[in-house]
N, C-alpha and C positions, 0 to 999 in steps of 0.2 A: 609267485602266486600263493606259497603257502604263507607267507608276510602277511599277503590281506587276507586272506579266509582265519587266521589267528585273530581280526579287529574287526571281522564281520560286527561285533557288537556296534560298531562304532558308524555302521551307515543303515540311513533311515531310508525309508521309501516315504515320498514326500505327499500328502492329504492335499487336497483342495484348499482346505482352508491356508496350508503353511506359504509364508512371502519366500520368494525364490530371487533372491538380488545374483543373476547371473551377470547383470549387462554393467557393472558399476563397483568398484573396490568399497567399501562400509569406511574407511578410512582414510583414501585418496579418491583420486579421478581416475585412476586406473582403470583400464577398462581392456573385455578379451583383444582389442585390435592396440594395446600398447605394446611392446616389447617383450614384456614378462608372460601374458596374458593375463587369464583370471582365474585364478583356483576359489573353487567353490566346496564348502565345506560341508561334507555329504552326512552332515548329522544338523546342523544349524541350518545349512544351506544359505550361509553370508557368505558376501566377494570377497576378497582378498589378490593385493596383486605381488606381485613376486618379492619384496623385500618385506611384506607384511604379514605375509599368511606363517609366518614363523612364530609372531607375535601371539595368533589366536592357536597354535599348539601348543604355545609356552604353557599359556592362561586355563585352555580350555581341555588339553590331553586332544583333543580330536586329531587324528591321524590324516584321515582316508579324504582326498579331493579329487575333484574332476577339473580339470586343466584344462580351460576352452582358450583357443588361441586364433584369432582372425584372421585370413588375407585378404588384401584387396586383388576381385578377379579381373580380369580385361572383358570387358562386355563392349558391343558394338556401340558405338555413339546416337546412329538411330533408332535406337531402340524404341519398341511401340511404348505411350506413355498409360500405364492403369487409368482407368476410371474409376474416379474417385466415393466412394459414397459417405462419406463419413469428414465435415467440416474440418478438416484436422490437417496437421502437418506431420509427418516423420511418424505418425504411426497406423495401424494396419485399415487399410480403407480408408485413409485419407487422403491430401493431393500428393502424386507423385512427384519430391522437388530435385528429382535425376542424381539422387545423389551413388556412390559408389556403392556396389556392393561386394558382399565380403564371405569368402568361404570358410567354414569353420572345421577345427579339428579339434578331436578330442583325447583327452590321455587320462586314466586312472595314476594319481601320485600317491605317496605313500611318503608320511615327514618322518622322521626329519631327515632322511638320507636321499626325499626327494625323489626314491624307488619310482621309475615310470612303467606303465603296463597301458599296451595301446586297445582303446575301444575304436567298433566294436570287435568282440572277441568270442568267440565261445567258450575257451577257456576261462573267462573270469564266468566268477558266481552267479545262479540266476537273479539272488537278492541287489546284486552289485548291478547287473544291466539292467534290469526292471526300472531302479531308481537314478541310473543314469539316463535312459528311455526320460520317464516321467519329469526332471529336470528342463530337458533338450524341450520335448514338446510342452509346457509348462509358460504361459504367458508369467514376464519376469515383473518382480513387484514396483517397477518403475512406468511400464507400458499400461499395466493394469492401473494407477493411480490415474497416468495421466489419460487412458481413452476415457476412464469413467467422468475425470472432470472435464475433459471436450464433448460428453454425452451430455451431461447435465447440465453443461452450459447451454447447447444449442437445442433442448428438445423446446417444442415450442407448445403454446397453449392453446385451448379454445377460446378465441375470443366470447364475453359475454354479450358484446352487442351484435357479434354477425348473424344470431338467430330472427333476430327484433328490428333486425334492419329495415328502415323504410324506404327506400326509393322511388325519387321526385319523376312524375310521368310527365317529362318536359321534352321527348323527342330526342335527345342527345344521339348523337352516333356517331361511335369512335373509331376512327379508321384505323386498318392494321399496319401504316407505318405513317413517315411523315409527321409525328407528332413535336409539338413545341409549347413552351407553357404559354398560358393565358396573361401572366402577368410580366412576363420578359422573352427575352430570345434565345433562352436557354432548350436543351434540341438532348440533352442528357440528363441521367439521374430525376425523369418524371414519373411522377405519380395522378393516379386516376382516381378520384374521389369517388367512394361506392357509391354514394348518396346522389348527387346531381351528374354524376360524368365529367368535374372541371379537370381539367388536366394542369397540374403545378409543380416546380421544380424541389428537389430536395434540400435539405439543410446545408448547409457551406461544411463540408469536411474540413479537420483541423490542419489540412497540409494546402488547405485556400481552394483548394477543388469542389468539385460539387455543385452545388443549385445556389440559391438566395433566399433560401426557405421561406418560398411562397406557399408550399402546402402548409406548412406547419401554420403559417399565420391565418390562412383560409380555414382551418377548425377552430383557431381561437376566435376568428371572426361569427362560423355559423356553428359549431359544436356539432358538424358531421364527422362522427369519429373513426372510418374505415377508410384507407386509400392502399390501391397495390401498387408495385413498382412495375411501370411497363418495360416490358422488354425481358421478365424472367418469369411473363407467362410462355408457359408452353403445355401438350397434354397433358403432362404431367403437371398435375395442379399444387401437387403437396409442394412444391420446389418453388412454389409463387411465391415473392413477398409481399407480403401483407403486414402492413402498420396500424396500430388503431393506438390512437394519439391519444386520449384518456387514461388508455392502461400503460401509455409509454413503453411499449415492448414491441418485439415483430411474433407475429398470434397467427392460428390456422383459422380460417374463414371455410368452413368445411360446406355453405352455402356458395362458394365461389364460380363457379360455374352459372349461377342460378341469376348471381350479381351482373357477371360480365356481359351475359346472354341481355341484361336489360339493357344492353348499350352497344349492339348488336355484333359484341364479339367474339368470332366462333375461335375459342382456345385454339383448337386444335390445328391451326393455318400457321401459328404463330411457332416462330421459332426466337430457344432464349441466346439474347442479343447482352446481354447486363449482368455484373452478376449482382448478388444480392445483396441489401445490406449487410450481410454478415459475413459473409464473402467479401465483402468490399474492403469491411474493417480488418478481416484478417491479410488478406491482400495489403492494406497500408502499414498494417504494424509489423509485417514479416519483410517487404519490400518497399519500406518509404524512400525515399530521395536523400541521400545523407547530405551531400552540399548543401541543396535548397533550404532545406529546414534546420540545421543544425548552425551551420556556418557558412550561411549566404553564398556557397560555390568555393568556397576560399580550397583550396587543396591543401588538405592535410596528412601531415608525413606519418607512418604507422609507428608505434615505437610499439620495443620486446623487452620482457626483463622482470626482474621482481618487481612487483610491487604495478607491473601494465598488462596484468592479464585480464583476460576480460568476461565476462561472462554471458555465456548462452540463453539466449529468450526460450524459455519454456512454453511461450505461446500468453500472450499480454502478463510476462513478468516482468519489465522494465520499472515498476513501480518497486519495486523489488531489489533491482538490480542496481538499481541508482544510489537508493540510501545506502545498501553495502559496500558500497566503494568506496563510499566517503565517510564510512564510518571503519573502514577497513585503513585509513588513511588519516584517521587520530591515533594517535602514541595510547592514549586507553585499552583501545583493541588491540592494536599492534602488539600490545605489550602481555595482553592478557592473554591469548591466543593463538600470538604465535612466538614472540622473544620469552615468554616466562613460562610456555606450555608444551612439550613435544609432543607429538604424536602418537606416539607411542605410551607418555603421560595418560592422555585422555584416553586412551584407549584400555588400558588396564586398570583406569577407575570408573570405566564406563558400565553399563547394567549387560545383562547375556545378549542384548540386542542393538550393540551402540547407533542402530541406525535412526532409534526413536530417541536419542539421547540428546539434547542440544547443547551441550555441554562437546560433547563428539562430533557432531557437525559443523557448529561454530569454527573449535580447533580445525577442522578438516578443511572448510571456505577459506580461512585465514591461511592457511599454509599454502593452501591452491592456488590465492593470491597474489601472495606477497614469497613464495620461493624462488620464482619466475621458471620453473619446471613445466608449465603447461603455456606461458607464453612463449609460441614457437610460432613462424609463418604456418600456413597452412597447404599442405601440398595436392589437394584435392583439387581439378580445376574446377573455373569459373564459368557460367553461361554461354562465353565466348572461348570457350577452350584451352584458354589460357590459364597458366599456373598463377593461382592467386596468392604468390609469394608475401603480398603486404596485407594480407589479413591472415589473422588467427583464430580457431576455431571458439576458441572458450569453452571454460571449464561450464558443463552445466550440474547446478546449486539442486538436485530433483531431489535430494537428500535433507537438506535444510530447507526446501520451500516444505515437505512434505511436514517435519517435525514443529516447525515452527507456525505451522497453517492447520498444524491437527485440532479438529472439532469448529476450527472456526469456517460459520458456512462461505464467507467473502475471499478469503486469503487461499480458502481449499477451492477453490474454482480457478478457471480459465478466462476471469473475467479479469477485464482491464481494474485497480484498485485506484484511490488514493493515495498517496505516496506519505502525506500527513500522518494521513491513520496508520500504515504500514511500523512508522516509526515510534509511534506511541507503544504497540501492540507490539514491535521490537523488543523496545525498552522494560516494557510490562513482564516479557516474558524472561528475558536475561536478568534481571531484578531478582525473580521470584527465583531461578534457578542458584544463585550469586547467594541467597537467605539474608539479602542485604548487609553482606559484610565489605566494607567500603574496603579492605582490601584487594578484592578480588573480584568486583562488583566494578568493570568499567562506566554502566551509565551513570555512576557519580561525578564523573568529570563533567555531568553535562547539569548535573541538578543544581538549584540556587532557591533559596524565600524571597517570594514574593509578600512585599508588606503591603498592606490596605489602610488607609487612615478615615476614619468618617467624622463629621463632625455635622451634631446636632444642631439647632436655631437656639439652643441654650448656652453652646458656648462651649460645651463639651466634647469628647471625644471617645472615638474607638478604636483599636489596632487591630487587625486581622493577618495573621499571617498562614501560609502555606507553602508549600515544596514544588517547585514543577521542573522541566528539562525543556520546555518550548517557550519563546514569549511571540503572544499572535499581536498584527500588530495591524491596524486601518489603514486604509490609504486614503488622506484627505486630499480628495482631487479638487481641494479650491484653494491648494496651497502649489499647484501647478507652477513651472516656470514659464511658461511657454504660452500663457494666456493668449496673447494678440496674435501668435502664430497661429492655436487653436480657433480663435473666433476667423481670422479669415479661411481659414481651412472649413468649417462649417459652413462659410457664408457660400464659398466655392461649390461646396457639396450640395447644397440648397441648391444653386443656381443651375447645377449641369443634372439635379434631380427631376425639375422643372421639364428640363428638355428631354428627360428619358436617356440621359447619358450616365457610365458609373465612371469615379474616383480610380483611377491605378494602383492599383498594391503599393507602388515605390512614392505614391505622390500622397497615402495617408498623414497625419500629423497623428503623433498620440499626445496625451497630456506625458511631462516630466515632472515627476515628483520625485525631492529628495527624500532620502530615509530619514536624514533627520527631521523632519516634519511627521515620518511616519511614529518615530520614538517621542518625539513631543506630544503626539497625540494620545498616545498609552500615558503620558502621563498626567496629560491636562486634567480640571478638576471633572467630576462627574454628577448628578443629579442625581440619586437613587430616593424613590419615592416608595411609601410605603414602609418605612424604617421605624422600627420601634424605638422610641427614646425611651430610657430608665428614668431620665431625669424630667419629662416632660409627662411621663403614664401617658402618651400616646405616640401613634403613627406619625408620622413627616416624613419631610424632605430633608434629608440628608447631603453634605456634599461629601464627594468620594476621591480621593487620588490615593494614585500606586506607583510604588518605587519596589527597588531590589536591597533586600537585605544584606544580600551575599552576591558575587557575579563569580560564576563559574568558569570552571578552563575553558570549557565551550562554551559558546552564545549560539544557539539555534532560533532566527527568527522565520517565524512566518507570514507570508506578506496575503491578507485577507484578500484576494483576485475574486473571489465570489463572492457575490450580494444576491442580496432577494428584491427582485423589482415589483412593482402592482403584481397584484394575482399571487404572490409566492412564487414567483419564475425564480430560478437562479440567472445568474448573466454573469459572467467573467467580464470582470475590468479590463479594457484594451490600454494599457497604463506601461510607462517605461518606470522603474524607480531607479534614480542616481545613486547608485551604492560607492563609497569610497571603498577603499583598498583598507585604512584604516580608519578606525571609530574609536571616541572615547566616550564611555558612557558612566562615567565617575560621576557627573551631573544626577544620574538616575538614579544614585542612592539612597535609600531613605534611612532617616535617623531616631525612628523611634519617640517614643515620648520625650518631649522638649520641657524644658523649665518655664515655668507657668501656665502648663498645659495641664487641666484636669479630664480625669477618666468618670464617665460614665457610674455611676453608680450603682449598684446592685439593685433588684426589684425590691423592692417594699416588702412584700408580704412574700415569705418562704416560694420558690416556685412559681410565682406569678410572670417572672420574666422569663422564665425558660416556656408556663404554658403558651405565653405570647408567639415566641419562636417554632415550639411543636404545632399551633394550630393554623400555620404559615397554608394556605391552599394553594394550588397552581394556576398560572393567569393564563387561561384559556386561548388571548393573543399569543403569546409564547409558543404554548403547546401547537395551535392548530399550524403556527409558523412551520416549527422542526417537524412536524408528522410532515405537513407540507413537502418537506425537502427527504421524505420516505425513511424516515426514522420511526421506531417503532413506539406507540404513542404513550404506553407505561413508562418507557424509557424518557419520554418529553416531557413528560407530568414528573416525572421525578428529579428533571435537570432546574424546570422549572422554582420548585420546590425548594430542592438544596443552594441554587444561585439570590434564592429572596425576590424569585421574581425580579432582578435586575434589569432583564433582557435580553433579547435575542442572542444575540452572541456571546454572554458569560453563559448563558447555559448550553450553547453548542459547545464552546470552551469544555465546559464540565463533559458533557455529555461522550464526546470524544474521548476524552480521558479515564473516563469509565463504563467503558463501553462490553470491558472485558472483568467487572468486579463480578466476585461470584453470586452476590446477591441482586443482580441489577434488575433480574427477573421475578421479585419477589414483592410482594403486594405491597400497595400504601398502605401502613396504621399511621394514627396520629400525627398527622401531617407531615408524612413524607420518609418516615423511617421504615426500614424495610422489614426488619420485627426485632423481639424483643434481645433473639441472641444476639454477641459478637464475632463477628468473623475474624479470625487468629489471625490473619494478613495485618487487617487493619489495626489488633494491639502490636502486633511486631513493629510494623509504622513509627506509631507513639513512642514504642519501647526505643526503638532506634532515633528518636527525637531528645532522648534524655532523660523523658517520662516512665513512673514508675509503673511496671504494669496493672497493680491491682485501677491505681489513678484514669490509667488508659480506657480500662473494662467501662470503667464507672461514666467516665466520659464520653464514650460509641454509645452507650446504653441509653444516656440522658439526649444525645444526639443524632438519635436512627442511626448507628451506626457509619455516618458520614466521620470521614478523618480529619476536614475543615473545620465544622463545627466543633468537634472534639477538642481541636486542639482549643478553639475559640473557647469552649467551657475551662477550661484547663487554668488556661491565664483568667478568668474570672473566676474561678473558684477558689482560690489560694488555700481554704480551708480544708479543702478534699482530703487534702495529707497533711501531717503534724511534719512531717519529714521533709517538706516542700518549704523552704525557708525562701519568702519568696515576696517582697513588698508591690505594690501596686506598682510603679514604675518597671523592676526589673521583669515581673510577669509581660510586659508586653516588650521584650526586649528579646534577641534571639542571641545563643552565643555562637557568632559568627568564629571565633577559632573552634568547633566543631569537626573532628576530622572525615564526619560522614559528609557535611555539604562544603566543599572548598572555598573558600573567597581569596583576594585580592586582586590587584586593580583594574580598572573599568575599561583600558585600553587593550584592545583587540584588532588582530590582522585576518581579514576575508580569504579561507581558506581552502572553500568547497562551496557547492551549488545546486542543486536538485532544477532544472526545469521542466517547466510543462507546456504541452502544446496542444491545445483542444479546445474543445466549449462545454468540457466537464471535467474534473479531478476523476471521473470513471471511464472515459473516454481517450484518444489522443494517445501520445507518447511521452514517455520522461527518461534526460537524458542527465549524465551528471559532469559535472567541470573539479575538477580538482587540483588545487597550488603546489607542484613537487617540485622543492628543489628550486623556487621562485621561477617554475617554470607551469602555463596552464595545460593539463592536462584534458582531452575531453574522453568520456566512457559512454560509449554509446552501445548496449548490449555488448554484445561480444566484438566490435573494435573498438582501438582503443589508437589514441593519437596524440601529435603536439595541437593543440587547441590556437589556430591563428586569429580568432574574434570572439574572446568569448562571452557571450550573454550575459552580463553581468543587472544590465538594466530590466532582466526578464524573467529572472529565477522565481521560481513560486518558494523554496524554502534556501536561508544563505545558513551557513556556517563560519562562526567565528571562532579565532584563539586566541588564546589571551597571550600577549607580547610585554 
């Protein structure tokens, strides 16, 4: 006891404001119900589990911890189950999903000789209880992130049209059961239109369940924008769902009551039978069918071990979960993270608080992954009481989703993401932390230039080059194999449409399109209209093709599954693409200015070709498109802008890719540039291109700041620098033995797989397939298995390696 009254200095009493990571090690998965338990450092108040907390005395002098340690209790099996109030899983007021619970003990420790003193006590200090008290009852800073983002996902809005609602006086009267939609035989999942009283079935959930989205088409048909879901009215009206298909969200209709009464139904008889859409979704994405949707019933064996751990759904993280396996599963990372990086590494070069550090979380995922220390069976049982020896808990990543989602509003939620944008917004961030030094900077393995060739109606030409880590790629579905199969599959479907009969899930046709047709199309030539010629002093039509200057260790494609149909609908392509096992894509490289190819000439008069490019406006088609698809419209006018008005999808391209620039919120001047400073990222860029910096400055400056453009001024200005010895030809020329962007050869082996399964990149699941050991692996959240069918014709994003 006189041990610690000597280091009272050394323990706080903890404020409101301070993060209390009791439930989680800062540097493993450790956690109080491991072995060691958790020692908590009563000045910091970071985790630490028993082989680690010696590391933060080494570093920090902090002595004095509290040593919480878990058991699992015997509790009766019938146990009454909580009422839930709070949309959530596994935290407080939310649904109870029976899992075990654990009694906790507590010990004052003292390092390094690991002195234990048992609380509570009245012997220890009142400063030392107080701040062991305040700990204990203290919501921990993992529970607190994640109730907040299950609150702000689910709090719902006033609708704006339930006030102004008109209601047709046609007689309708809705009985309180017995209901079936108007337009089929569907008897579940209906909705009641505020407006007339139609009753229609909901949208087709991504696991084939659901309605036929009859309602939805019945507002596009009359632009009645209010329908509730029957069967989750009850008195309690706040627990209604209610859709208003305008604002495309579920909204409170605080006239409800007022609505339903015109259709003569008394709330209060009704009892809830449904749950709700958002209950429904969380219900599918915490308990989907794993045969059914993953691997058509195939039984799959669990495998354990480094490198098959799996990881924990945080509650719609599988967007998440998916890219890090498979990027956990290139030698880049491997190597970066966790063969070249210990833990202990990252930890004593991490800030006083490694747990916002991603440089510390990164190492921390990767070692969780790949030590095979957390892939263990799981000894908890199962629904049926049975010990679910062939599954494993997984490590859950609340550590790294927190650091690497900090400030952004999409990634910091509980909303289902895109898994696209996840890995841009990945990359962006491991970059920046990396200060682009291709040593140590894994997403270089994935980067390559992208070459542009345009050629004028004169005869001339331009080079365009850029950097990316993705190539997105069409899918031309009139290059189908399966044509005659498709057309009488249609003609069937016509026929049994006729009769009021549907098509069988197992008796659909999809179109088959190979990938190479998908790559042929990326490179086919292109039309770009609106092209300034230098050699013509005016606008035209340009032809446009694109090849790769460099092919990286990795090839990341992405297969474009969503289109924009009339109206700006999105629609997911129901499309299989034949992906081979191996590809050569040596054909796709381009070669640069050719002998007897001339370049484009400089404008005429000083400046006159640059003001041409600065007073670039944005095409309103364009713009109203990407706002269309809820992008925000400065951001669409600027994508617009910087791609030359190209089109549609080079500026979604763009716009993705800079979604996360720190200027992207910063006004149009002069056609599109965001102002006059340069942002130090994008000279580093340049600087990291080979370019000298003052050249860099000069070039963001002349180019709004765009790194494109820049570069594009760069090779047309040869005279910018006396130091830049650099003739017309080689200016458009990239030095591919560069040791920041890798190249050699075009031949590559399909390694990894990201799929999806929905009718939105925000909805739905995504699971990932991975090649170990030329064996397929599938990672589905936290199981993890031998993969006996794997999706390869269905992937939304493939990964490749170079062989």
């Amino acid at each position: 006891m006189e041990l610690l009254r000597a280091h009272l200095s050394k323990v706080r009493i903890p404020e409101p404001t301070n993060r209390i990571h009791k439930e989680e090690c800062c540097v493993s998965f450790d956690t109080p119900r491991s072995e060691g338990g958790l020692y908590v450092d009563m000045s910091s108040f970071l985790g630490f589990g028993k082989d680690f907390v010696g590391w933060n005395y080494e570093k920090t002098g902090n002595l004095v911890y509290l040593h919480i340690k878990q058991n699992k209790k015997e509790v009766a099996e019938d146990r009454p189950l909580k009422k839930p109030t709070l949309l959530a899983i596994g935290v407080e007021g939310g649904f109870d999903n029976n899992e075990a619970e654990y009694e906790s003990t507590y010990n004052i420790v003292i390092l390094p000789d690991f002195v234990s003193l048992p609380f509570p006590s009245v012997e220890l200090p009142e400063k030392v209880r107080l701040a062991v008290d305040t700990i204990i009852i203290a919501e921990s800073s993992s529970k607190k992130d994640q109730l907040s983002a299950w609150t702000a996902s689910d709090k719902k809005k006033v609708s704006s049209y339930a006030l102004t609602l008109q209601q047709i006086p046609n007689g309708v009267k809705v009985p309180p059961s017995g209901w079936q939609c108007s337009k089929c035989d569907k008897t579940e999942n209906l909705w009641l239109n505020l407006t007339d009283g139609t009753v229609l079935c909901g949208r087709r959930n991504w696991d084939g369940s659901g309605g036929n989205g009859h309602a939805v088409e019945y507002y596009n048909e009359t632009g009645y924008p209010l329908a509730v879901k029957l069967g989750t009215i009850t008195a309690d009206l706040e627990g209604a769902d209610v859709y208003s298909y305008p604002e495309d969200d579920s909204v409170e209709d605080p006239l409800l009551a007022q609505h339903l009464s015109h259709f003569g139904i008394d709330f209060s008889s009704l009892q809830k039978t449904e749950m709700t859409t958002a209950e429904r979704e969380l219900d599918q994405n915490v308990n989907f069918d794993w045969n059914r949707i993953q691997e058509s019933g195939q039984e799959v064996e669990p495998l354990f071990g480094p490198g098959f751990t799996g990881l924990a759904n945080l509650g719609n993280s599988c967007y998440m979960a998916s890219i890090m396996q498979v990027m956990f599963s290139t030698r880049s990372f491997i190597e970066r993270y966790y063969e070249r990086q210990s833990l202990r590494a990252a930890f004593e070069t991490s800030p006083a608080d490694p747990t916002v550090d991603l440089n510390m979380q990164l190492t921390k995922l990767g070692h969780g992954l790949l030590s095979g220390k957390y892939s263990v069976p799981a000894q908890d049982k199962d629904e049926d009481g049975k010990t679910a020896s062939d599954k494993q808990v997984g490590i859950p990543p609340r550590m790294f989703k927190s650091v690497i989602a900090a400030n952004h509003p999409e990634f910091s939620s509980m909303r289902q993401q895109d898994a696209l944008e996840f890995f841009l917004h990945l990359f962006d961030q491991v970059e920046r932390v990396n200060n682009g030094s291709s040593e140590s900077d894994p997403t270089k393995s994935f980067k390559f230039v992208l070459e542009e060739r345009l050629q004028c109606p004169s005869g001339r030409v331009a080079y365009n080059k850029r950097s990316d880590c993705i190539l997105s790629l069409n899918i031309p579905l009139n290059h189908a194999t399966n044509k005659e199969e498709l057309q009488a599959f249609n003609k069937k479907k016509s026929e049994m449409s006729l009769e009021g009969k549907e098509i069988a899930g197992d008796e659909i046709v999809r179109p088959r399109v190979p990938l190479e047709a998908c790559l042929s199309s990326f490179s086919a030539p292109e039309e770009v209209h609106d092209f300034y010629s230098s050699a013509l002093n005016a606008k035209t039509t340009a032809i446009k093709t694109a090849g790769l200057k460099t092919f990286p260790d990795y090839l990341v494609l992405h297969m474009r599954k969503f289109v924009m149909e009339a109206g700006w609908v999105p629609k997911k392509l129901d499309v299989y693409i034949d992906v081979p096992d191996i590809i050569d894509i040596s054909h796709m490289r381009s070669k640069g200015l050719q002998p007897g190819e001339e370049l484009l000439p400089e404008a005429g008069p000083k400046g006159e070709e640059k003001d041409e490019k600065m007073d670039v406006l944005p095409n309103e088609d364009i713009v109203g498109q990407l706002a269309g698809m809820g992008f925000n419209y400065l951001h669409c006018q600027k994508a617009a802008v910087n791609t030359s008005n190209t089109g549609v999808e080079e500026a979604m391209n763009w716009l993705l890719s800079h979604m996360d620039d720190p200027d992207i919120d910063d006004p149009i001047v002069s056609g599109g540039g965001s102002k006059d400073s340069v942002d130090q990222s994008s000279v580093d860029t340049l600087v990291s291109f080979g370019f000298q910096e003052d050249v860099a400055r000069k070039a963001l400056k002349a180019s709004g700041g765009n790194i494109e453009k820049a570069t594009d001024w760069i090779f047309s200005h040869p005279e910018a620098s006396n130091s830049m010895d650099t003739d017309a030809s080689a200016s458009n020329s990239v030095q591919t033995d560069d040791p920041i962007v890798p190249d050699g050869s075009g031949k590559y082996k399909l390694m990894g797989m990201v799929s999806h399964m929905g009718t939105s990149t925000h909805c739905g699941h995504y699971v990932a397939h991975v090649l170990k050991d030329n064996k397929w692996v599938i990672f589905n959240d936290s199981k993890v298995g031998a993969s006996v069918n794997p999706p390869k014709e269905l992937a939304y994003l493939y990964f490749f390696q170079r062989i």
